[in-house]
N, C-alpha and C positions, 0 to 999 in steps of 0.2 A: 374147864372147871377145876382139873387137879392144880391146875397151874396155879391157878388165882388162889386156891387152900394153901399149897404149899409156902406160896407169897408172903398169904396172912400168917400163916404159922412161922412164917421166920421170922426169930427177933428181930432182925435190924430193918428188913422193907415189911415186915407188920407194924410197925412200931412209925416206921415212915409214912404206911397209909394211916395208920389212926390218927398219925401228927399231921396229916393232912388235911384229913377231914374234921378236928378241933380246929386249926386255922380258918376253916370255911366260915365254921359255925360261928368264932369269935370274931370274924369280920363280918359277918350278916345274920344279927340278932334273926331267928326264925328258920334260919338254912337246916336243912335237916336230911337227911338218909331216908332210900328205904328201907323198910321196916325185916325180919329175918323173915326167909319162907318158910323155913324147918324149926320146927320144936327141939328137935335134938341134934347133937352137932353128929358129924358124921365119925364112922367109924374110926378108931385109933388116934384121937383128939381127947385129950382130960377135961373132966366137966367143969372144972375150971379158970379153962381156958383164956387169959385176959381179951383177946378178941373173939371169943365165940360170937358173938352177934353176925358180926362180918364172916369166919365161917358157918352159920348157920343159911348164909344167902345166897343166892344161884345166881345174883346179878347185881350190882350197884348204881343205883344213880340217885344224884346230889341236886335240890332243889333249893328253892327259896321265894317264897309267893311274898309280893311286894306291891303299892298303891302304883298303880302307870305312873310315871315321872311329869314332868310337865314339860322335861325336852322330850317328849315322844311326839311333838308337833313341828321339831324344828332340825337340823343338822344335829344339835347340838346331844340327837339320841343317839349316834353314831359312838362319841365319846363316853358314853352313858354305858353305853352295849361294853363296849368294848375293856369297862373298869370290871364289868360283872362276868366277863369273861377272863380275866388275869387273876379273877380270883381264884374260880373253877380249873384254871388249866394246870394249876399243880396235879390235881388229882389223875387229869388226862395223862400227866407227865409217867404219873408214878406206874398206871395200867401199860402206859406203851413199854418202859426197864423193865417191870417185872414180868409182864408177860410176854415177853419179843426173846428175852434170856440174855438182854442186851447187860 
């Protein structure tokens, strides 16, 4: 958990995960974050913090509820999966750099 704080509070891979997570949203009208679990940000962070949201959270994950496809009957869901997953995998990307200390 420091890790991931310390992430967010750095300008350049804070700044990378929020530029991730706008990419999401602006490719799938509806994609949205969970919500913060704390009221207040933690210790020795300023209240206002441009990503206090994302430090106010003990975990992140990125969804987007959407009508079944009509290739969900066919191969053609494989290809379908697979766009909605090159969306999502920036953000994957950015958890494995920041948090590996790679």
């Amino acid at each position: 958990l420091e890790r991931h704080r310390r992430a967010v509070d750095d300008d350049v891979a804070g700044q990378g995960l929020a530029g991730v997570i706008e990419q999401i949203q602006r490719a799938l009208p509806g994609a949205e974050t969970s919500p913060p679990r704390w009221r207040r940000l933690p210790a020795g962070y300023p209240a206002d913090h441009p990503r206090s949201a994302l430090l106010r959270s003990d975990s992140l994950h990125a969804s987007v509820r959407e009508p079944m496809p009509a290739e969900i009957h066919g191969p053609e869901f494989v290809d379908w999966l697979m766009g909605r997953y090159e969306l999502f995998a920036p953000l994957h990307r950015w958890f494995v750099q920041a948090l590996s200390g790679a």
